[in-house]
VOPAGU-2260 file (C-alpha; in pm, 1 decimal, decimal comma):
REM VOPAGU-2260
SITE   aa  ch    i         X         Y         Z
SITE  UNK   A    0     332,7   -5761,8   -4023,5
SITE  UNK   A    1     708,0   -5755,6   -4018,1
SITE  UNK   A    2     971,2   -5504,7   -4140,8
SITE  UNK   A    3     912,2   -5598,3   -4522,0
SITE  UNK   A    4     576,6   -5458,2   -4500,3
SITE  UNK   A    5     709,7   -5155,4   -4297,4
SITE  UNK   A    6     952,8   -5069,3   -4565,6
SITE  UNK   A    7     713,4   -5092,5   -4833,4
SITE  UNK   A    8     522,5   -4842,2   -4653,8
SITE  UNK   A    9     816,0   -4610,6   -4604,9
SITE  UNK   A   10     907,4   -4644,8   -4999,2
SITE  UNK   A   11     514,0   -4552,6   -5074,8
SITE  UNK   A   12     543,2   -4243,2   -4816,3
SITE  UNK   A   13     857,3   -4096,4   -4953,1
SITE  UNK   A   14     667,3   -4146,1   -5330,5
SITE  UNK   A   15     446,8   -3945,9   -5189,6
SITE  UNK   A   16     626,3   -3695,7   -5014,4
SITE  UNK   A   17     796,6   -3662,8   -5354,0
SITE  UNK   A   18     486,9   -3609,2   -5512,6
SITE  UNK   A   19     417,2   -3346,2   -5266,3
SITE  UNK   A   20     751,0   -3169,3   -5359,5
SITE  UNK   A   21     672,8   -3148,9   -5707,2
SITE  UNK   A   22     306,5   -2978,4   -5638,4
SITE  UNK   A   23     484,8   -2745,8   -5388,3
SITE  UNK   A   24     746,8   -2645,3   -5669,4
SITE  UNK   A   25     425,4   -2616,4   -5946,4
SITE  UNK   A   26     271,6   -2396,4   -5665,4
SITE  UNK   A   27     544,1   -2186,3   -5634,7
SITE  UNK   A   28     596,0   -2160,4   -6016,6
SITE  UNK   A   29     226,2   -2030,0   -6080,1
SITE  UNK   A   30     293,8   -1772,4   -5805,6
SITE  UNK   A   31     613,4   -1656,8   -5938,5
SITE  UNK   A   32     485,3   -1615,4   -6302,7
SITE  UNK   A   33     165,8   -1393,4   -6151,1
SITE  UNK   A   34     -85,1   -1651,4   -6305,5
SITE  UNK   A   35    -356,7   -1642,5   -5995,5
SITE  UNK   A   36    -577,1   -1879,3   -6224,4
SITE  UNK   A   37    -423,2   -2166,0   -6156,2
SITE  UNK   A   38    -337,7   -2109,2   -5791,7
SITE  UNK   A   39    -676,7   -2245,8   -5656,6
SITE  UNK   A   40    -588,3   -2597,4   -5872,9
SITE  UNK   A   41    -247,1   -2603,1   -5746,6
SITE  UNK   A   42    -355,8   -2601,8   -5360,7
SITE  UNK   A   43    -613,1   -2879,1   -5396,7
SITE  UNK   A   44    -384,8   -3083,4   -5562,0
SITE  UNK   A   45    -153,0   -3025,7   -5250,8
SITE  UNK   A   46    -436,5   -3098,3   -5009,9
SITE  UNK   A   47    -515,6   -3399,8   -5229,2
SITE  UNK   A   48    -149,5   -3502,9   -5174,7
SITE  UNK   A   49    -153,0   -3401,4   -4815,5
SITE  UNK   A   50    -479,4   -3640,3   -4753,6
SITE  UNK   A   51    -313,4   -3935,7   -4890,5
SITE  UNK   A   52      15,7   -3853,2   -4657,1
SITE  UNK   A   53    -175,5   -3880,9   -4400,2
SITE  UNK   A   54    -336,6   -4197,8   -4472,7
SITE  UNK   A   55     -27,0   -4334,5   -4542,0
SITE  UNK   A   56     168,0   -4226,8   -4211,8
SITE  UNK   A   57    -148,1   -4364,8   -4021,6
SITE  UNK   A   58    -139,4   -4712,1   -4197,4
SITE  UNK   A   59     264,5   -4675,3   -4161,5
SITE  UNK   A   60     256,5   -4607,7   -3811,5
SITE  UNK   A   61      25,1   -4940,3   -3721,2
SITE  UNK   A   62     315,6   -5147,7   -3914,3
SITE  UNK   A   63     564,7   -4954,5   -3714,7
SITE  UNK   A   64     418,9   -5030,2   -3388,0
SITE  UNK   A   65     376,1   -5402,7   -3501,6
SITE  UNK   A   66     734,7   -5437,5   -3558,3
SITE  UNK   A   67     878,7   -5313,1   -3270,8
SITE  UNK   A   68     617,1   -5527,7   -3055,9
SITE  UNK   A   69     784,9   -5809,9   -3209,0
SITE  UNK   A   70    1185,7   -5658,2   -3192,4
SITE  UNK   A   71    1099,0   -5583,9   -2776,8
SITE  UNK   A   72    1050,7   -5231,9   -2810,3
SITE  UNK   A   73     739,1   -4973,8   -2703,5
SITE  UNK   A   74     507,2   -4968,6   -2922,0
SITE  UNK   A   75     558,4   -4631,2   -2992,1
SITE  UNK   A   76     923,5   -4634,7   -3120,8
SITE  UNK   A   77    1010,0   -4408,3   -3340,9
SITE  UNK   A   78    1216,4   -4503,0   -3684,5
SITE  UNK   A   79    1530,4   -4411,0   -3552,2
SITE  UNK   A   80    1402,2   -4657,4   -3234,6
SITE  UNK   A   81    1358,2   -4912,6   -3482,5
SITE  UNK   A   82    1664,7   -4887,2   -3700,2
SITE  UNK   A   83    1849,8   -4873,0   -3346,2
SITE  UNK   A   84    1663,1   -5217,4   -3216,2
SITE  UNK   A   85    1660,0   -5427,3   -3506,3
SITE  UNK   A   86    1784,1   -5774,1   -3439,9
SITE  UNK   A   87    2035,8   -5814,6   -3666,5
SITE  UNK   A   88    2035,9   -5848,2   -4070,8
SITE  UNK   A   89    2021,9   -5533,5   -4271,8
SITE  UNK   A   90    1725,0   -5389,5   -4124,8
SITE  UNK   A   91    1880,3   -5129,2   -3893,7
SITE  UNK   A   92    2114,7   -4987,6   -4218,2
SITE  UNK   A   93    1766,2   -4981,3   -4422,2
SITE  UNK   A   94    1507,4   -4791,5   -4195,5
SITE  UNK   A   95    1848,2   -4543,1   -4115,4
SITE  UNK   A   96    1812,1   -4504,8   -4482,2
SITE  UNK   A   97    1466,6   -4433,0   -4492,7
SITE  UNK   A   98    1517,2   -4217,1   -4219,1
SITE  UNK   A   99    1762,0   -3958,4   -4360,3
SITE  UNK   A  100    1552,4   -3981,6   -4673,3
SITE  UNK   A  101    1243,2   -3875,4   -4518,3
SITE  UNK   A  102    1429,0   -3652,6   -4299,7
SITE  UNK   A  103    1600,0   -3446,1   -4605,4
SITE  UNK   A  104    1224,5   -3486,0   -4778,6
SITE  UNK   A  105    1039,9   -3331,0   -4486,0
SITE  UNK   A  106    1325,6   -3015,5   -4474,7
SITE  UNK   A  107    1286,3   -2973,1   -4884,6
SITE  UNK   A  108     882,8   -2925,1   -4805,8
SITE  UNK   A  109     945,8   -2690,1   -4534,7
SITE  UNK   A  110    1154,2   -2476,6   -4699,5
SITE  UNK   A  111     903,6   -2483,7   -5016,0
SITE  UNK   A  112     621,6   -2426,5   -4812,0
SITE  UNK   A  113     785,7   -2087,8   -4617,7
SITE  UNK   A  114     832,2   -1965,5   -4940,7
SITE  UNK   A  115     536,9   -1993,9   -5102,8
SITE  UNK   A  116     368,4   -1880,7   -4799,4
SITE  UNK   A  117     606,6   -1530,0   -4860,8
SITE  UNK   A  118     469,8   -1523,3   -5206,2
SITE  UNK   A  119      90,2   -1538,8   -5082,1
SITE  UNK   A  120     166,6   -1260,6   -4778,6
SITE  UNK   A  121     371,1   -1021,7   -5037,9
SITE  UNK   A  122      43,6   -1113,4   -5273,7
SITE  UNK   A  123    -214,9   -1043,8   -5011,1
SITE  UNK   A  124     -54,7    -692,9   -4902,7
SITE  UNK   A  125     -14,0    -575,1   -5271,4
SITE  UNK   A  126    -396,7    -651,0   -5276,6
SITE  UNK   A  127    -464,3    -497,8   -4945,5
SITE  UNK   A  128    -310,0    -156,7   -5078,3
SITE  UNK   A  129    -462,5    -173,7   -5435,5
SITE  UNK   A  130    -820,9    -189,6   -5261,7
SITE  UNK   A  131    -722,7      47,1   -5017,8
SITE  UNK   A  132    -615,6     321,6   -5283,5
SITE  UNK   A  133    -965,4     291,2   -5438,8
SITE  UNK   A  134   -1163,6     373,7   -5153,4
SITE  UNK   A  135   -1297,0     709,8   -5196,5
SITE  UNK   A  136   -1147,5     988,5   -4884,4
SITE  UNK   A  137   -1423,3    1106,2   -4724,2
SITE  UNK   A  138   -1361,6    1434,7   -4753,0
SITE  UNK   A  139   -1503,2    1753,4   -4566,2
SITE  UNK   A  140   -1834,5    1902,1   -4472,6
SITE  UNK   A  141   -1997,3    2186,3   -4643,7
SITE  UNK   A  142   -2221,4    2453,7   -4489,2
SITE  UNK   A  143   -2545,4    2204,0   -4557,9
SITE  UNK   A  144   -2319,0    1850,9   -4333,9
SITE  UNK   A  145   -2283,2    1715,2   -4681,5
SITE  UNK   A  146   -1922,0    1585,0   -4775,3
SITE  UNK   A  147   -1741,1    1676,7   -5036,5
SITE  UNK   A  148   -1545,2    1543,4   -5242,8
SITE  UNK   A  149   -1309,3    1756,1   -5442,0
SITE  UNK   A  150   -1302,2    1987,8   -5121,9
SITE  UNK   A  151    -972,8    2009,1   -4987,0
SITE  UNK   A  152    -877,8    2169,6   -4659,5
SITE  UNK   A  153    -913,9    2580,1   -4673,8
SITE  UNK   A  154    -885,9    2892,8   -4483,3
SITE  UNK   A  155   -1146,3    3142,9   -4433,1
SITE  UNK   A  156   -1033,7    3508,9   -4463,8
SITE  UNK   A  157   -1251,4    3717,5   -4291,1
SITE  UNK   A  158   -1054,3    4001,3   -4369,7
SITE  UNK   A  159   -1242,8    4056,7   -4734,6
């Protein structure tokens, strides 16, 4: 496993993270228009996306760790590490690439994600207040400890 394979891997997780951009801004789209229906679609496909991330940063991360083995580094380098260590030839200039890439990826989900979560929290407390306005008040007590519901609050006048 050398750094072809390693860059291969990089090019597949930025596809993805891509991928990943697009569902975020689809997300965001359905919330903005109102149309709930699709929103439960919308956040599996992001999971979906999110699954196969993962897999791929695992698989990348084993390559990684290969590679710097073989350039003399820890086997936990990092991709800056690696673009840093590599032994000459265009490697170093090509995971730096990668690396601002994924870097400027990984801020464009971020920012996605805070505001569609600020879509779902302004959703949730318009919801939230809706139910609450339908609950009945409970009302007051006649002479019998019954409530009441169209009683309001009164005054006796025991001057009558």
């Amino acid at each position: 496993m050398g750094p072809e394979e390693l860059t291969t891997l990089l090019w597949r997780e930025r596809e993805l993270l891509d991928l990943l951009v697009f569902k975020l801004d689809e997300e965001h789209l359905i919330l903005q228009s109102g149309k709930t229906r699709w929103l439960d679609h919308a956040t599996r496909e992001v999971e979906h996306v999110m699954d196969r991330l993962r897999a791929a940063s695992l698989e990348r991360t084993a390559v990684a760790s290969s590679v710097a083995l073989a350039w003399g580094l820890a086997d936990n380098a990092t991709l800056q590490d690696l673009a840093e260590g590599a032994a000459g030839g265009p490697w170093g200039e090509i995971l730096s690439a990668h690396f601002a890439a994924l870097t400027t990826q990984v801020d464009q989900i971020r920012s996605l994600r805070d505001t569609n979560l600020q879509f779902l929290r302004a959703g949730l407390r318009s919801a939230q207040e809706t139910v609450a306005g339908m609950a009945p008040d409970a009302g007051t007590y006649n002479h019998l400890g019954h409530t009441r519901q169209d009683a309001g609050s009164r005054f006796l006048d025991k001057s009558v």
